[in-house]
N, C-alpha and C positions, 0 to 999 in steps of 0.2 A: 504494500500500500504506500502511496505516496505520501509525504509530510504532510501535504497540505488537506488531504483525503483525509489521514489521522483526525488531522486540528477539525474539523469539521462534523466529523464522528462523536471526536471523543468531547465535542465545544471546550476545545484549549486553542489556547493562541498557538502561532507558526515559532514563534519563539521560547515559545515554554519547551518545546519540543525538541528545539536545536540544543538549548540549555541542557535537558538529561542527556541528549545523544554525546556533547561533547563530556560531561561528567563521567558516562559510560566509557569513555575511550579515553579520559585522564587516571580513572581509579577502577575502571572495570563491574561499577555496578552503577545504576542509577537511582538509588534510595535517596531521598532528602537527607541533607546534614542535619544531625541532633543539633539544637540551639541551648542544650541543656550543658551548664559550665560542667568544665572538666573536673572528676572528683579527685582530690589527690588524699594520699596518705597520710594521717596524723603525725606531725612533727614529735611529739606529746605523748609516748607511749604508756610509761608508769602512771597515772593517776592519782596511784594514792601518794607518791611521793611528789608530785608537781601539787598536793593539797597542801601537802603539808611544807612544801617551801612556798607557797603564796600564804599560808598562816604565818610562816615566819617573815616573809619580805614582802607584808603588807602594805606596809606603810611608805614603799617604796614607788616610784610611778612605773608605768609598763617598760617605757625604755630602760629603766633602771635592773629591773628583774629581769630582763630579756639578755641583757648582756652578764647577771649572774646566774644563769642558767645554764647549765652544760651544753655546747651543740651550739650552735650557730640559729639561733632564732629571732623572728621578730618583734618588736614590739603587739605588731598586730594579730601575729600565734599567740602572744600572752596573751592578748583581751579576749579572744575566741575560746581560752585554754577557762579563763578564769571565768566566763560567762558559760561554757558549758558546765561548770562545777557548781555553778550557780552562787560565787560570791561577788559581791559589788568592785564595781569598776573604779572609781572612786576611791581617791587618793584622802585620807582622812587623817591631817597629820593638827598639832595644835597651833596656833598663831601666836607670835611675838605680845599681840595686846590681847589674849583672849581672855573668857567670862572668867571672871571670881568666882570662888566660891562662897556660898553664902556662910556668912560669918553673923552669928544671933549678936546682937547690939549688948552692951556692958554696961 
């Protein structure tokens, strides 16, 4: 059947057509590309020990922990690392002027 017999048939454009044929004879099949992001591998294998050093270097920021962390990782593996553990993101450290404590009057 002709291309243009196809498109007519199958109501697809001339060019939808040319697009699989050429995909077919770049990669040999003409399935549409997943749009779905590539999934890669967990930087972060241990769990329970990447818990217990964000317990310990809490108060640290992500860039901070990401470079004392074994292995070459990102900041942005920590926040992924620390939001699947399900602890806050949130750098929570005390300020130079913070609250008093309340002190009962004398």
């Amino acid at each position: 059947m002709k291309k243009s017999e196809a498109a007519q048939v199958f109501q697809l454009s001339r060019n939808t057509i040319d697009l699989w044929l050429k995909r077919q004879a770049e990669t040999g099949d003409y399935q549409a590309k997943s749009n779905r992001p590539h999934r890669t591998a967990d930087k972060i294998t241990d769990w329970n020990k990447f818990t217990q050093f964000a317990k310990l270097h809490g108060e640290k920021t992500q860039a901070e922990m990401a470079a004392l962390w074994e292995g070459n990782i990102s900041a942005r593996t920590i926040s992924r690392a620390l939001d699947k553990i399900g602890l806050s993101r949130k750098r929570r450290t005390a300020t130079v002027n913070g609250m008093q404590p309340n002190v009962p009057p004398t």
